[in-house]
C-alpha positions as a Markdown table, in Angstrom:
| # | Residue | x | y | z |
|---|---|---|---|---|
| 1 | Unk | 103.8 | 80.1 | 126.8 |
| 2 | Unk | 102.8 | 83.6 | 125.6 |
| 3 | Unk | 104.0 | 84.9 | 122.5 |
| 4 | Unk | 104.6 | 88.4 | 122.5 |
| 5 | Unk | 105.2 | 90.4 | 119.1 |
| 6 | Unk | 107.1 | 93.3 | 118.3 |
| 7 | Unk | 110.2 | 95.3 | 117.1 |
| 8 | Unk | 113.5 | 93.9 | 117.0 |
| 9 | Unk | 114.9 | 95.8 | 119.6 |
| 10 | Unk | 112.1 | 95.1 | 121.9 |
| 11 | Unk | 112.8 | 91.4 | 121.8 |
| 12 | Unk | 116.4 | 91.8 | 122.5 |
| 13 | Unk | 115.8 | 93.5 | 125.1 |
| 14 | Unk | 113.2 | 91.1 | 126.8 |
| 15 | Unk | 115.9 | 88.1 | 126.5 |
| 16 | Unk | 118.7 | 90.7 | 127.7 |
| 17 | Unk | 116.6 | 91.7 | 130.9 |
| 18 | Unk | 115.4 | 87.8 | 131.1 |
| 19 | Unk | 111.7 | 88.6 | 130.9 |
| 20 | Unk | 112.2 | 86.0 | 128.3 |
| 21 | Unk | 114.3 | 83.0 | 127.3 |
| 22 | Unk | 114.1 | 82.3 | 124.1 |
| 23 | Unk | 112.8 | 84.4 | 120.9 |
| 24 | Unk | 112.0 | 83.7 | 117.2 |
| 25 | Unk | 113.4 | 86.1 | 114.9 |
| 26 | Unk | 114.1 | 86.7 | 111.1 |
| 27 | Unk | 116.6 | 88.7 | 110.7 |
| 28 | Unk | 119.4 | 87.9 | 113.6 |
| 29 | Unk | 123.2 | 87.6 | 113.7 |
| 30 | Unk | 125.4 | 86.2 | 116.5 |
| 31 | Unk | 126.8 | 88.2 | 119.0 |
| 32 | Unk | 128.5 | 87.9 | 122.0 |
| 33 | Unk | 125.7 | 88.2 | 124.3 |
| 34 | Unk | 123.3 | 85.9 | 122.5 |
| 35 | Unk | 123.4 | 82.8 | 120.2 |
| 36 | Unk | 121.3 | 82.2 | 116.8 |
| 37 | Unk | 119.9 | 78.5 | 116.5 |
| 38 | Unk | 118.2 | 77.7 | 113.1 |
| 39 | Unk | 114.6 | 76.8 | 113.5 |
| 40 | Unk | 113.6 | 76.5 | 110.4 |
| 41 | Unk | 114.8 | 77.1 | 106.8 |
| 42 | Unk | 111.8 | 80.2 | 105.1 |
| 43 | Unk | 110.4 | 78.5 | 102.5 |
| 44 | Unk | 108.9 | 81.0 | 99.7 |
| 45 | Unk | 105.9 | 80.0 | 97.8 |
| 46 | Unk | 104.3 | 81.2 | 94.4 |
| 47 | Unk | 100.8 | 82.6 | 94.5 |
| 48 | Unk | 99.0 | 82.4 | 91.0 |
| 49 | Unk | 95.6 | 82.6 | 89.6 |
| 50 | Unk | 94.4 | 78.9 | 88.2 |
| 51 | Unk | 94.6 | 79.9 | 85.3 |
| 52 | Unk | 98.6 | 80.8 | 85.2 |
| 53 | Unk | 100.4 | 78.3 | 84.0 |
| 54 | Unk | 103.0 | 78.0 | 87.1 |
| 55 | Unk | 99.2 | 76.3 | 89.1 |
| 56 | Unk | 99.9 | 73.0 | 87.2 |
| 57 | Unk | 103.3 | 72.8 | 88.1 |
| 58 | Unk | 104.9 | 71.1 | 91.8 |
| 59 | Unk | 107.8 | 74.0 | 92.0 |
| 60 | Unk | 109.0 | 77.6 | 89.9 |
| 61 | Unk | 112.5 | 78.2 | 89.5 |
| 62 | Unk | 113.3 | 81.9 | 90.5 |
| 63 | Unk | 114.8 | 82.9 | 87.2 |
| 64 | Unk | 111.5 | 81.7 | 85.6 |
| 65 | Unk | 110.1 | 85.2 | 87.7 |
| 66 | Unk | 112.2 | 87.6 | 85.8 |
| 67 | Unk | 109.8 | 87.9 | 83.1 |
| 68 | Unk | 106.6 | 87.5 | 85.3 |
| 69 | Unk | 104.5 | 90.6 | 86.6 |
| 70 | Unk | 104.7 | 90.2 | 90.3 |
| 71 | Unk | 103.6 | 92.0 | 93.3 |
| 72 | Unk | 106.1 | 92.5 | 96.5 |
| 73 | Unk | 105.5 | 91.8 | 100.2 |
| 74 | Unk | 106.3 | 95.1 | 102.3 |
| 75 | Unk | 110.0 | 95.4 | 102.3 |
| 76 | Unk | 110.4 | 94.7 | 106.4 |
| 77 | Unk | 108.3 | 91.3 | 105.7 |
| 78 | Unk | 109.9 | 88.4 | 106.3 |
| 79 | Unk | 109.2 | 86.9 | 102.9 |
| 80 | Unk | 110.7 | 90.0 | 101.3 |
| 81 | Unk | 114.0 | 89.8 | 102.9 |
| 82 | Unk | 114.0 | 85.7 | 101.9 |
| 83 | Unk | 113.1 | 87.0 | 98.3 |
| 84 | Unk | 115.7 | 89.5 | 98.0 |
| 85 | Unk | 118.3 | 87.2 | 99.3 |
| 86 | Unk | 117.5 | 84.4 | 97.0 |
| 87 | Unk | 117.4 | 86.9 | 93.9 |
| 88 | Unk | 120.6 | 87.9 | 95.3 |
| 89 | Unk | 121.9 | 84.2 | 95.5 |
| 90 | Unk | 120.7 | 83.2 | 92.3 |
| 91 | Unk | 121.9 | 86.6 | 90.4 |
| 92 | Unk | 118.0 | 87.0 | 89.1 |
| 93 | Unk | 116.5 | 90.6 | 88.9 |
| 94 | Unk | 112.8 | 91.3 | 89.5 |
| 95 | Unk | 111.3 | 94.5 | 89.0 |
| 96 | Unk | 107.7 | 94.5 | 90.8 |
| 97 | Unk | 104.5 | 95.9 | 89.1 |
| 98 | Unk | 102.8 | 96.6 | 92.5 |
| 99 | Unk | 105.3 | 97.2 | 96.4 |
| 100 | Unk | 102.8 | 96.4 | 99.3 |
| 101 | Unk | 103.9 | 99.7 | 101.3 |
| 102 | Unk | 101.3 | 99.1 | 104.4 |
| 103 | Unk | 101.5 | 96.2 | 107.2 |
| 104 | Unk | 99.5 | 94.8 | 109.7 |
| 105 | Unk | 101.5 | 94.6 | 112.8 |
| 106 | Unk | 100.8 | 92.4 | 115.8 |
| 107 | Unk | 102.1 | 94.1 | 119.6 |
């Protein structure tokens, strides 16, 4: 097998032309041409300093973010769009003190 990354469109395309079966994507919705299977539910870690007190702790409830100074993942990661969905779940709002504008992208 040969991973291959890039744009959205691209991939559909590769599994619509059958230069590939199967592809591993964030952001996808049934159709009638192509199924969605779960792989795996994103699961969204914290990353603090030692010395913050969420390092001592096994889990952070969102809400407990609202008061935190955070910094955001570029907004077409796929941890941002799992972020925004769970502080859309959970009715918490988050206003970042730093937006990662720049990605690395892999093709």
């Amino acid at each position: 097998m040969s991973p291959r990354y890039g744009e959205d469109e691209a991939v559909i395309q590769a599994i619509d032309e059958r230069k590939a079966d199967v592809a591993v994507m964030t952001n996808s919705q049934d159709g009638e041409r192509f199924l969605t299977v779960p792989f795996r539910r994103h699961r969204l870690t914290t990353l603090v300093p030692a010395s913050q007190p969420f390092s001592t702790r096994d889990q952070v409830h969102l809400s407990e973010l609202e008061n935190e100074r955070m910094v955001f993942r570029v907004a077409d990661s796929c941890s941002h769009h799992a972020f925004q969905k769970a502080m859309v779940t959970h009715d918490v709002s988050i206003e970042p003190v730093l937006a990662v504008k720049r990605a690395r992208r892999c093709l």
